[in-house]
mmCIF file of the N, C-alpha and C atoms, coordinates in Angstrom:
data_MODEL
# 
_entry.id   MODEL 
# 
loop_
_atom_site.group_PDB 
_atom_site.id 
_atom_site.type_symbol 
_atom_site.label_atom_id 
_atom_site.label_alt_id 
_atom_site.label_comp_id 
_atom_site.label_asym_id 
_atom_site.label_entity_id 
_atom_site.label_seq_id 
_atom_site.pdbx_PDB_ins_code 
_atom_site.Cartn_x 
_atom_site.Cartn_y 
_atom_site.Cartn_z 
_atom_site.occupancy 
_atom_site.B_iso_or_equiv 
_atom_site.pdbx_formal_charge 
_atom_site.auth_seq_id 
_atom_site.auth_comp_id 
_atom_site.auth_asym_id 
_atom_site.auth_atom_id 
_atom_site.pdbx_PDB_model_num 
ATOM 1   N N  . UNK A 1 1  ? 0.850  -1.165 0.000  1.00 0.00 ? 1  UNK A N  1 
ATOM 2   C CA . UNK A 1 1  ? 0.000  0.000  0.000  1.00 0.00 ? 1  UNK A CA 1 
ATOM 3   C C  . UNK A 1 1  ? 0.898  1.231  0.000  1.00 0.00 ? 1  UNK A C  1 
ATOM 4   N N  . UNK A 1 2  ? 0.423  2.235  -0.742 1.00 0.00 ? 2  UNK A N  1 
ATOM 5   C CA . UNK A 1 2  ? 1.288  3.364  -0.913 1.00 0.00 ? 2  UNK A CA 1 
ATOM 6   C C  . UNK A 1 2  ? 0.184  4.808  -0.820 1.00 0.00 ? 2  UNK A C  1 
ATOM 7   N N  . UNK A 1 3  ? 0.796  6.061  -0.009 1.00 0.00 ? 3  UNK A N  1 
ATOM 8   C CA . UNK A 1 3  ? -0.110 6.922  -0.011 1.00 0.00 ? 3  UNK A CA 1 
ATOM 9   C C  . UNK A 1 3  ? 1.225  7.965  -1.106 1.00 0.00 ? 3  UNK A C  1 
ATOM 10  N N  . UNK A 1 4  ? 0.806  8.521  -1.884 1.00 0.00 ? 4  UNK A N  1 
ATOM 11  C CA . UNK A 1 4  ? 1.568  9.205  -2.461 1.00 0.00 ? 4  UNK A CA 1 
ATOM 12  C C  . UNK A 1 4  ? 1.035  11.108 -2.445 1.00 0.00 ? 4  UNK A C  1 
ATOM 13  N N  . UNK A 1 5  ? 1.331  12.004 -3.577 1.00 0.00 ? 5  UNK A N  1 
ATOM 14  C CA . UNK A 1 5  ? 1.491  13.604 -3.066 1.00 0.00 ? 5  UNK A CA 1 
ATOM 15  C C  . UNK A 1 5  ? 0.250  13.165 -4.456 1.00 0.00 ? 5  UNK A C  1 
ATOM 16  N N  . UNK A 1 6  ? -0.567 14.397 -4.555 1.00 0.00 ? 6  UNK A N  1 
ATOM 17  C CA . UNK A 1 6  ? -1.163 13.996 -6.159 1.00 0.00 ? 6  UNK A CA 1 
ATOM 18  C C  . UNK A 1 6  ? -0.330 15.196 -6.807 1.00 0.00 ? 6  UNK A C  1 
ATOM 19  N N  . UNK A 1 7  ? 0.174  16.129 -6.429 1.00 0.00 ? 7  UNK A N  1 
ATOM 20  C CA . UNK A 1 7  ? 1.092  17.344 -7.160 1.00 0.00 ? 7  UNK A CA 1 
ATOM 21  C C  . UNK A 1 7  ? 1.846  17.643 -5.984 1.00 0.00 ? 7  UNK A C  1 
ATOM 22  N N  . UNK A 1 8  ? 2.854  18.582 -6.358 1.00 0.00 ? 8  UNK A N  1 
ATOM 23  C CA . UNK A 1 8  ? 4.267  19.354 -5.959 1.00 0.00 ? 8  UNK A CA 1 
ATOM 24  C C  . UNK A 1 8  ? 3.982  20.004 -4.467 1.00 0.00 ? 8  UNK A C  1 
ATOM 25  N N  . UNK A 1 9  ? 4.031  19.562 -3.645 1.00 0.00 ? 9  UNK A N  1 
ATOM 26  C CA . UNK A 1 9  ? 3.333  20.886 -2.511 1.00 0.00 ? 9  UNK A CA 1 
ATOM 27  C C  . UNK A 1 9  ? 4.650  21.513 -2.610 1.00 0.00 ? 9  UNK A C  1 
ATOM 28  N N  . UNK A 1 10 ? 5.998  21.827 -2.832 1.00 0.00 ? 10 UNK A N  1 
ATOM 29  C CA . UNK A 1 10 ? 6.170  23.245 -2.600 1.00 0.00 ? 10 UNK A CA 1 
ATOM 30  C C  . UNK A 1 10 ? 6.267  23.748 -3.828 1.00 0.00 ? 10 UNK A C  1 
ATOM 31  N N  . UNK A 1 11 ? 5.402  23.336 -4.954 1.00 0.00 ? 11 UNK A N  1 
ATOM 32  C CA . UNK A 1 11 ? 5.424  24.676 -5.874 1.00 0.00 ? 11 UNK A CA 1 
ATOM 33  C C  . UNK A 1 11 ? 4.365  24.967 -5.681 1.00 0.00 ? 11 UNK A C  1 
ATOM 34  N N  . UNK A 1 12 ? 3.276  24.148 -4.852 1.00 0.00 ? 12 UNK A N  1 
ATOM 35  C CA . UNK A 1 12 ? 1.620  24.679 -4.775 1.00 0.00 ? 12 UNK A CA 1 
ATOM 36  C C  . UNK A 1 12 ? 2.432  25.600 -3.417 1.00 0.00 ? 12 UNK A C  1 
ATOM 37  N N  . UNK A 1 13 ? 3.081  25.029 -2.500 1.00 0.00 ? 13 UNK A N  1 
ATOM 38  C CA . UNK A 1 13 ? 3.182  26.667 -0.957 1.00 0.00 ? 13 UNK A CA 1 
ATOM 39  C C  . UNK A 1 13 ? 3.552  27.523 -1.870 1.00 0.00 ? 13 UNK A C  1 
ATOM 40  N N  . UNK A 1 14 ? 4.546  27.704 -2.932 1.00 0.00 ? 14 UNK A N  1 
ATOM 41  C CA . UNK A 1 14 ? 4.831  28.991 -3.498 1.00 0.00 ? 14 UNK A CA 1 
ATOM 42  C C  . UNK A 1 14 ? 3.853  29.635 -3.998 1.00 0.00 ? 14 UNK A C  1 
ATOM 43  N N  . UNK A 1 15 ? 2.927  28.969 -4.707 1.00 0.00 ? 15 UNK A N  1 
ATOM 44  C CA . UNK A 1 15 ? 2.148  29.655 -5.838 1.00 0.00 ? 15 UNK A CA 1 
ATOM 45  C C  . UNK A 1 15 ? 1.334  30.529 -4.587 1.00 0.00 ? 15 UNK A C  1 
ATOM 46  N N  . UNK A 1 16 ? 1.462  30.035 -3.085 1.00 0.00 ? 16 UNK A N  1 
ATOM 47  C CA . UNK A 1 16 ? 0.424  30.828 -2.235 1.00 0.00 ? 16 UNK A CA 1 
ATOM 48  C C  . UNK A 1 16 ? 1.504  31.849 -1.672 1.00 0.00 ? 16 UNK A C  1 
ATOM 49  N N  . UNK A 1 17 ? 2.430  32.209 -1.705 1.00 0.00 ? 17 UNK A N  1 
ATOM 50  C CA . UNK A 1 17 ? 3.438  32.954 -1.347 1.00 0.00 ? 17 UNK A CA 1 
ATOM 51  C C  . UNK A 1 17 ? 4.271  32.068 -0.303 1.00 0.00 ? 17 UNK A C  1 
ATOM 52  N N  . UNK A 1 18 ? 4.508  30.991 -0.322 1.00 0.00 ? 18 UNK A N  1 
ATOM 53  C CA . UNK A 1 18 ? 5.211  30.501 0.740  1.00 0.00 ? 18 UNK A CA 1 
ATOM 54  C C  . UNK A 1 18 ? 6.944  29.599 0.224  1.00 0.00 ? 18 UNK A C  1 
ATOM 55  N N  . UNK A 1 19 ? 7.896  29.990 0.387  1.00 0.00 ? 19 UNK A N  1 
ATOM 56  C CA . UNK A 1 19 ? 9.371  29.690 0.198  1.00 0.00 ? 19 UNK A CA 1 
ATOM 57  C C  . UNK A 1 19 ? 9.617  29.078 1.244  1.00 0.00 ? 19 UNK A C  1 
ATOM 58  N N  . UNK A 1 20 ? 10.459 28.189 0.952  1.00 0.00 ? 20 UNK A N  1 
ATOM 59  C CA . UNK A 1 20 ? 10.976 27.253 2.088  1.00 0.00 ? 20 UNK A CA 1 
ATOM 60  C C  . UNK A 1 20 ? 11.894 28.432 3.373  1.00 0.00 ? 20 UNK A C  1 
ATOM 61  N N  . UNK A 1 21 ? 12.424 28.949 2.892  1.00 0.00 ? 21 UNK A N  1 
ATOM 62  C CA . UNK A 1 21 ? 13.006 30.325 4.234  1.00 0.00 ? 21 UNK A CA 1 
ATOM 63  C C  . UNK A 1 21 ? 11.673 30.632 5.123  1.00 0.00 ? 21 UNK A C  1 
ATOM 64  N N  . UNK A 1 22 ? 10.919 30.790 4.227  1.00 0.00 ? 22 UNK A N  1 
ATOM 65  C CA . UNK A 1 22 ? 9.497  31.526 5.081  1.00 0.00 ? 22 UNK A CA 1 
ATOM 66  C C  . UNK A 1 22 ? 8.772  30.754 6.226  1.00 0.00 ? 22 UNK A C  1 
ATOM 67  N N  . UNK A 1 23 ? 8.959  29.345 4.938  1.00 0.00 ? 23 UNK A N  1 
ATOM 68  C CA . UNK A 1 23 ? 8.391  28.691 5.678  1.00 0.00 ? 23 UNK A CA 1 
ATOM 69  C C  . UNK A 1 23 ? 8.881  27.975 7.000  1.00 0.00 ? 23 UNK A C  1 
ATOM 70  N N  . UNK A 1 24 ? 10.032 27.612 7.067  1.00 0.00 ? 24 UNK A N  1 
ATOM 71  C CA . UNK A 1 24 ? 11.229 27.401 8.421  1.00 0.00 ? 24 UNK A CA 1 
ATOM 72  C C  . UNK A 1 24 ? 10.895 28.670 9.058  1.00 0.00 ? 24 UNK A C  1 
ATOM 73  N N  . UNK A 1 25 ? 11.475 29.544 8.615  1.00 0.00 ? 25 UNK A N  1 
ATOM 74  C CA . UNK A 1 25 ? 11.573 30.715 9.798  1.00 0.00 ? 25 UNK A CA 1 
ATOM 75  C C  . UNK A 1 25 ? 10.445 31.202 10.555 1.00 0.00 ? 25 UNK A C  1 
ATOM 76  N N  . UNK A 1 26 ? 9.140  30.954 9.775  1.00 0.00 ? 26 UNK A N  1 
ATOM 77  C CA . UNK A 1 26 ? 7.831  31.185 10.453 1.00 0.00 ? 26 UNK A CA 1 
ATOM 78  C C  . UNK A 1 26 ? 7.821  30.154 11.493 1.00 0.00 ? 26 UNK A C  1 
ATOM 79  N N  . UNK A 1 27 ? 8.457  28.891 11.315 1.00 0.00 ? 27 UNK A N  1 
ATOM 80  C CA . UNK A 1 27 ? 8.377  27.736 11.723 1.00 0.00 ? 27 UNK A CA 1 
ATOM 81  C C  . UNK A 1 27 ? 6.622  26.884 11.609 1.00 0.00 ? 27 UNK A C  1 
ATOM 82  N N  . UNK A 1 28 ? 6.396  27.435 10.380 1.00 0.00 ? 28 UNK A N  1 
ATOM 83  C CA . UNK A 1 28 ? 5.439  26.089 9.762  1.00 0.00 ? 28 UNK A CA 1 
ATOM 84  C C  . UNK A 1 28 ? 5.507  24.889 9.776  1.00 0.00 ? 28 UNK A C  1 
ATOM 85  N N  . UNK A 1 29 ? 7.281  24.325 8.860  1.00 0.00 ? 29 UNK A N  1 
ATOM 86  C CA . UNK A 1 29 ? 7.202  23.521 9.160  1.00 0.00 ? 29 UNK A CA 1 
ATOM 87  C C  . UNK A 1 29 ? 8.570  23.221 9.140  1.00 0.00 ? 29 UNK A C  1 
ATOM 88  N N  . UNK A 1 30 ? 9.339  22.345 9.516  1.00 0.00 ? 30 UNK A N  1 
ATOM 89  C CA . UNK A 1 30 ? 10.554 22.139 10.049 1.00 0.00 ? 30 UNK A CA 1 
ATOM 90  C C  . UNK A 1 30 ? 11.640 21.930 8.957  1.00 0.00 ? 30 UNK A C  1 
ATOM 91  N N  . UNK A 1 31 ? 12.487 21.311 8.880  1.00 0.00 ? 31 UNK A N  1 
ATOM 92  C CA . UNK A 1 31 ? 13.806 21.067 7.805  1.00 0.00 ? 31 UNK A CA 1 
ATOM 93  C C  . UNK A 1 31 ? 13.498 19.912 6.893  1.00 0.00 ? 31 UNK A C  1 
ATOM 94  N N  . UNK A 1 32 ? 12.788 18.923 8.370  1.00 0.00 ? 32 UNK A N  1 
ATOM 95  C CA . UNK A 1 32 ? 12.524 17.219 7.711  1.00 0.00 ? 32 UNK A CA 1 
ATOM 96  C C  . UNK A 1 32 ? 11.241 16.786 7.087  1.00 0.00 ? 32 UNK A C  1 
ATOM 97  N N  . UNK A 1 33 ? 10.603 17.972 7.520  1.00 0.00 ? 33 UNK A N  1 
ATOM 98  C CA . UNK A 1 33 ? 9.526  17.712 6.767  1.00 0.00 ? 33 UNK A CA 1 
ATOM 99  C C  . UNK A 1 33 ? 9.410  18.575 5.778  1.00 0.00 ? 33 UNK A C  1 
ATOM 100 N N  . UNK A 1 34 ? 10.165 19.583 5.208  1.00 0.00 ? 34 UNK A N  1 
ATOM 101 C CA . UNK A 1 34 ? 10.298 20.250 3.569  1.00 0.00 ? 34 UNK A CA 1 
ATOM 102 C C  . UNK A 1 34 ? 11.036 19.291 2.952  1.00 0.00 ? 34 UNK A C  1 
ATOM 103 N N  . UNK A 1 35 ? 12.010 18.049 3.938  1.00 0.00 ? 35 UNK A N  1 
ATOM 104 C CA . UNK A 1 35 ? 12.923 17.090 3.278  1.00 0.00 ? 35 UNK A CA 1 
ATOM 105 C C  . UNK A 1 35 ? 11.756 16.112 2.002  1.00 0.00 ? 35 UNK A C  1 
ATOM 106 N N  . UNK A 1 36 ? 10.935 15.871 3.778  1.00 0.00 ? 36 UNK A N  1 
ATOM 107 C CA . UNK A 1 36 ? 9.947  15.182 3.226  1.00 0.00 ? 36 UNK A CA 1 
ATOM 108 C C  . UNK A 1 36 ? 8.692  15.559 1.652  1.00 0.00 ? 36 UNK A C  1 
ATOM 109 N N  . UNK A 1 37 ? 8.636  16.369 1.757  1.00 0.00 ? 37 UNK A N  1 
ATOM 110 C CA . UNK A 1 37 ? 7.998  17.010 0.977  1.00 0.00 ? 37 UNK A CA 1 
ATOM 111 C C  . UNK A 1 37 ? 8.788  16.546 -0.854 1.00 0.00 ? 37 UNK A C  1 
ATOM 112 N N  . UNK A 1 38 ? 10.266 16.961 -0.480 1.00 0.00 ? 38 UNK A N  1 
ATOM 113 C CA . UNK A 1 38 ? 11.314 16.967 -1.689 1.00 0.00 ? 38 UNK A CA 1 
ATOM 114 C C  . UNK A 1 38 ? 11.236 15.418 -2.244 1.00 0.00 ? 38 UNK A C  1 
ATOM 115 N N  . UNK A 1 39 ? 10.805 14.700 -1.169 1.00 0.00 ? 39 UNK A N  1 
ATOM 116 C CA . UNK A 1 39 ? 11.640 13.188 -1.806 1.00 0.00 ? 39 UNK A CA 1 
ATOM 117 C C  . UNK A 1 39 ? 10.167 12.303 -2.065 1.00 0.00 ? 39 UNK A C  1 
ATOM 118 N N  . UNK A 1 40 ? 8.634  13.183 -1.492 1.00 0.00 ? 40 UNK A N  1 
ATOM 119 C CA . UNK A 1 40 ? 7.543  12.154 -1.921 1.00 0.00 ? 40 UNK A CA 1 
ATOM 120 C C  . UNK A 1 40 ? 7.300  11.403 -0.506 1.00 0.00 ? 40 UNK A C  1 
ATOM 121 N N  . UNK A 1 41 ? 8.283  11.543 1.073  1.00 0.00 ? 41 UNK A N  1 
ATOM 122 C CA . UNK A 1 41 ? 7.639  10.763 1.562  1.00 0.00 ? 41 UNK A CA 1 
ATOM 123 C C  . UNK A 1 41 ? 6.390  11.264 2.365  1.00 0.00 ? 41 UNK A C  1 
ATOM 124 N N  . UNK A 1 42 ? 6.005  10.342 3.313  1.00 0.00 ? 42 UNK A N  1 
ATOM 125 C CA . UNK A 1 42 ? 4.705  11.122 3.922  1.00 0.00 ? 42 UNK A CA 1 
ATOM 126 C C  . UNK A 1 42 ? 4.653  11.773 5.251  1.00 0.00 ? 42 UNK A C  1 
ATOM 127 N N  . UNK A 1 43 ? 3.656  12.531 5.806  1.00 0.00 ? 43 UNK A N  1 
ATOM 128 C CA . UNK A 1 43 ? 4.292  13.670 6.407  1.00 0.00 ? 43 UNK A CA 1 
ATOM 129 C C  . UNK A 1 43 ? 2.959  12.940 7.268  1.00 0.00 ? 43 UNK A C  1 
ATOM 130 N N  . UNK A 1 44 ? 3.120  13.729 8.847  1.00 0.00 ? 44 UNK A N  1 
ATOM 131 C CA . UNK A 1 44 ? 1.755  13.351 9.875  1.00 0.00 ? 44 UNK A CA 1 
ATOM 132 C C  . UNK A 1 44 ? 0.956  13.431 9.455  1.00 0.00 ? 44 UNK A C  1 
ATOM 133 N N  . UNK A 1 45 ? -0.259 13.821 10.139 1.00 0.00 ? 45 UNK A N  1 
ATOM 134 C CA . UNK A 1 45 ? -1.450 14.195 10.216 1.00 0.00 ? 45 UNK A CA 1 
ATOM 135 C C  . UNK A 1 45 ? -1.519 15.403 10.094 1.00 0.00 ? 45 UNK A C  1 
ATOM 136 N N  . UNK A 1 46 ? -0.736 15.884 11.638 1.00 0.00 ? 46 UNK A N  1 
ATOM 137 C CA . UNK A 1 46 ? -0.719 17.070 12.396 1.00 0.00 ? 46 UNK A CA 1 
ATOM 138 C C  . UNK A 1 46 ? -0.241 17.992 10.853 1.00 0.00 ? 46 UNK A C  1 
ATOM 139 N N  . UNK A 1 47 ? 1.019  17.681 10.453 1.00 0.00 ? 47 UNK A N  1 
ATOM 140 C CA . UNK A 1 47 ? 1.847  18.386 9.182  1.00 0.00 ? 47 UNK A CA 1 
ATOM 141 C C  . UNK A 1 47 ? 0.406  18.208 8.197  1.00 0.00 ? 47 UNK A C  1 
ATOM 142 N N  . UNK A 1 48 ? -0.224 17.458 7.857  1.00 0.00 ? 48 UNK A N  1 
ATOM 143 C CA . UNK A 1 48 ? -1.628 17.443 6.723  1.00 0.00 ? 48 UNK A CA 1 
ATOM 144 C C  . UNK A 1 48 ? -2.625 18.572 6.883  1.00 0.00 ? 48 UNK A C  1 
ATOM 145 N N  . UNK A 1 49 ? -2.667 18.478 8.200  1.00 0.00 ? 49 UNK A N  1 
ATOM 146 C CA . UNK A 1 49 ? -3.835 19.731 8.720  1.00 0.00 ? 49 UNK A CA 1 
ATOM 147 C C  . UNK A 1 49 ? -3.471 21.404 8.371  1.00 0.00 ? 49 UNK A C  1 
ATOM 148 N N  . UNK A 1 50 ? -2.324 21.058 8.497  1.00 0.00 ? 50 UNK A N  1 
ATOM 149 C CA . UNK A 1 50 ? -1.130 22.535 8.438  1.00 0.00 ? 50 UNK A CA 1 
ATOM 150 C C  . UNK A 1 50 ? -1.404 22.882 6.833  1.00 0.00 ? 50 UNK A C  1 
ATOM 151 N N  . UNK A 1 51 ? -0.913 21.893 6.331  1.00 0.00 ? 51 UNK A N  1 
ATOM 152 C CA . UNK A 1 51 ? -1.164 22.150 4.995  1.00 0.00 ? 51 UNK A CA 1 
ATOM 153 C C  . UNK A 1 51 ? -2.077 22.108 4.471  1.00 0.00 ? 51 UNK A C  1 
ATOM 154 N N  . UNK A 1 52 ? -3.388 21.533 4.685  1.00 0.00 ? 52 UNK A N  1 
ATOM 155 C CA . UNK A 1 52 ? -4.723 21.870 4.314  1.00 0.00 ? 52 UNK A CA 1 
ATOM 156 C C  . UNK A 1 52 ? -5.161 23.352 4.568  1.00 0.00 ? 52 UNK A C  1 
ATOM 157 N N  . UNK A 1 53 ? -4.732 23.908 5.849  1.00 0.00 ? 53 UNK A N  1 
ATOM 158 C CA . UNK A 1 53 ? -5.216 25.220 6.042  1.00 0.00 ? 53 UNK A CA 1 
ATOM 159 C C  . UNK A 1 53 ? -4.189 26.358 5.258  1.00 0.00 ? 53 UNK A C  1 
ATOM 160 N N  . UNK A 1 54 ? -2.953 26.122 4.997  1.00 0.00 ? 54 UNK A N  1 
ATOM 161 C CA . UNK A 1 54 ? -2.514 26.666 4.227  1.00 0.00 ? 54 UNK A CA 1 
ATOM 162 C C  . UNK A 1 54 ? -2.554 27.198 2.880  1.00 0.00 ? 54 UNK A C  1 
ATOM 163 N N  . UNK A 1 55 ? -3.152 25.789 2.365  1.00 0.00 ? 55 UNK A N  1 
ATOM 164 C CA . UNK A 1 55 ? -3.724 25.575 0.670  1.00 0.00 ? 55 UNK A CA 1 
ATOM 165 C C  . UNK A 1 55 ? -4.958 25.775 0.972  1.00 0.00 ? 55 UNK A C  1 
ATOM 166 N N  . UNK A 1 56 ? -6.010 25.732 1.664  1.00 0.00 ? 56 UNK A N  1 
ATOM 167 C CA . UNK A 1 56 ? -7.304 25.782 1.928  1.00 0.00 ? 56 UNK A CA 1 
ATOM 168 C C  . UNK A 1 56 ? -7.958 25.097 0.824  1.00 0.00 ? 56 UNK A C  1 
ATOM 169 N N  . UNK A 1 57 ? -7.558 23.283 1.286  1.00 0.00 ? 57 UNK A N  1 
ATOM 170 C CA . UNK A 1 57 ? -8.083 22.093 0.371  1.00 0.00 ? 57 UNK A CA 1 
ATOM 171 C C  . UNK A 1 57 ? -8.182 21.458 1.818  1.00 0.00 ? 57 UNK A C  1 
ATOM 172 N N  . UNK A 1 58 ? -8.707 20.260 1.267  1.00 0.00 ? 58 UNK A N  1 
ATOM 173 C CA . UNK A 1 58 ? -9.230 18.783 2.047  1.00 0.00 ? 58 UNK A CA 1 
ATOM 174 C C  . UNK A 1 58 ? -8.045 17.789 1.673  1.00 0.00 ? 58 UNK A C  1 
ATOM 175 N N  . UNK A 1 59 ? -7.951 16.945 2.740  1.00 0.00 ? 59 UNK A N  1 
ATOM 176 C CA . UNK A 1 59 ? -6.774 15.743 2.904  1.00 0.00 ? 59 UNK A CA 1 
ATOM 177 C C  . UNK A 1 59 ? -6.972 14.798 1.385  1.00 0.00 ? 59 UNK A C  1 
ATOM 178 N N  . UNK A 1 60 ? -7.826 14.926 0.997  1.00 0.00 ? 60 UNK A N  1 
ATOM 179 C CA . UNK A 1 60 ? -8.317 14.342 -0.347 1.00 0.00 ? 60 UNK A CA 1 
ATOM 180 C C  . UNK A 1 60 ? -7.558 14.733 -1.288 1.00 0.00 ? 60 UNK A C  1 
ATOM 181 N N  . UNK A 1 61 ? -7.290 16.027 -1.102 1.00 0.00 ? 61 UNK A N  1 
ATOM 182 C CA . UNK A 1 61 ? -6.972 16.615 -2.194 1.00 0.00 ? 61 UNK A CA 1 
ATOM 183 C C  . UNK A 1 61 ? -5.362 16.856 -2.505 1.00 0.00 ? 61 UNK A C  1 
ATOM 184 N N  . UNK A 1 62 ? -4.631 16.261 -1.594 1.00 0.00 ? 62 UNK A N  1 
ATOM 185 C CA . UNK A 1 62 ? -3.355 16.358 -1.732 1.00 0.00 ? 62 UNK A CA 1 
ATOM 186 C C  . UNK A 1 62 ? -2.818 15.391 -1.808 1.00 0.00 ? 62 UNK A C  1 
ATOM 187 N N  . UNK A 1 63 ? -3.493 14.237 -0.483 1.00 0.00 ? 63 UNK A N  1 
ATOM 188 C CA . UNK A 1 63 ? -3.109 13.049 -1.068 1.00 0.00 ? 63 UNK A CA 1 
ATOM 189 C C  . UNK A 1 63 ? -4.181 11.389 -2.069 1.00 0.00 ? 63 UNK A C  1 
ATOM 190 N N  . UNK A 1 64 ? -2.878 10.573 -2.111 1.00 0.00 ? 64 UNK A N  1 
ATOM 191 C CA . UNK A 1 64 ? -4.358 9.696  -2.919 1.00 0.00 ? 64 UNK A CA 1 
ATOM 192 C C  . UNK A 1 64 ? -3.235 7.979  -2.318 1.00 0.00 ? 64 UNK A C  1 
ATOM 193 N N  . UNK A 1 65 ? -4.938 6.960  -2.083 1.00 0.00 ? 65 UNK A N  1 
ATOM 194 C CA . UNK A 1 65 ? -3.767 5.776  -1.945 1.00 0.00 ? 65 UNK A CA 1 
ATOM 195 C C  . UNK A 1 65 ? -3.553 5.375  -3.489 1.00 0.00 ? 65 UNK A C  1 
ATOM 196 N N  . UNK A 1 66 ? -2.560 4.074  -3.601 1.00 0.00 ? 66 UNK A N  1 
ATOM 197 C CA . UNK A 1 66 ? -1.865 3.903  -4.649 1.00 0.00 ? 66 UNK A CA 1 
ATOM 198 C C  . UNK A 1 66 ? -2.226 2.218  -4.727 1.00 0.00 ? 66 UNK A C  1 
ATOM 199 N N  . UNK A 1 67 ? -2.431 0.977  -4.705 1.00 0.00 ? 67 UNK A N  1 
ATOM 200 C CA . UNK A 1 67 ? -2.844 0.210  -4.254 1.00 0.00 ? 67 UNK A CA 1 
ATOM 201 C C  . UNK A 1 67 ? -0.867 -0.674 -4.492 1.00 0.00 ? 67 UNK A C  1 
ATOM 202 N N  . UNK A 1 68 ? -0.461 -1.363 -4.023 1.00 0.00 ? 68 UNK A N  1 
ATOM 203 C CA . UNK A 1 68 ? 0.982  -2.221 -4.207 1.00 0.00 ? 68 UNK A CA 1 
ATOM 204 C C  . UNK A 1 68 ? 0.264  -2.955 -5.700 1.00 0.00 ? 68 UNK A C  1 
ATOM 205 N N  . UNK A 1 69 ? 0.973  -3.071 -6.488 1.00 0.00 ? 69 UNK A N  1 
ATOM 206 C CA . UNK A 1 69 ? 0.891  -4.042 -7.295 1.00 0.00 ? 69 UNK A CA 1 
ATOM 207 C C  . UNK A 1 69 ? 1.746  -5.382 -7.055 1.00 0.00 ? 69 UNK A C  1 
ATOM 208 N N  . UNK A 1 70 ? 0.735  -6.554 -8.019 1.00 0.00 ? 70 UNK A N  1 
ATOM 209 C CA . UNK A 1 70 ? 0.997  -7.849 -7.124 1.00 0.00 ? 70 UNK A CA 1 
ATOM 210 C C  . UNK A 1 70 ? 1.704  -8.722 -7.996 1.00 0.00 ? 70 UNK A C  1 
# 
């Protein structure tokens, strides 16, 4: 089972004005989780909620499951 991104979240934080500087230094969200972001893996809950209110979308909408192929 795989939960994957369905698009880029930091070119979608940019397109809302948000840069990774901004976003650390505001302390949104931390180092490992912009890591996370870079490489596709998956981020909490808590980090989902953040970013839902940021993008002002639903958990639906950012991520999607993937099913393992067999």
């Amino acid at each position: 089972m795989s939960m994957v991104y369905k698009f880029n979240i930091l070119a979608a934080l940019k397109e809302k004005g948000y840069n990774s500087v901004r976003l650390r230094s505001e302390k949104v969200f931390g180092e490992s989780t912009m890591q996370k972001f870079r490489t596709g893996e998956m981020i909490s809950v808590d980090n989902i909620e953040r970013l839902c209110k940021l993008l002002d979308c639903q958990p639906g909408d950012i991520i999607e499951y993937v099913p393992d192929e067999k």
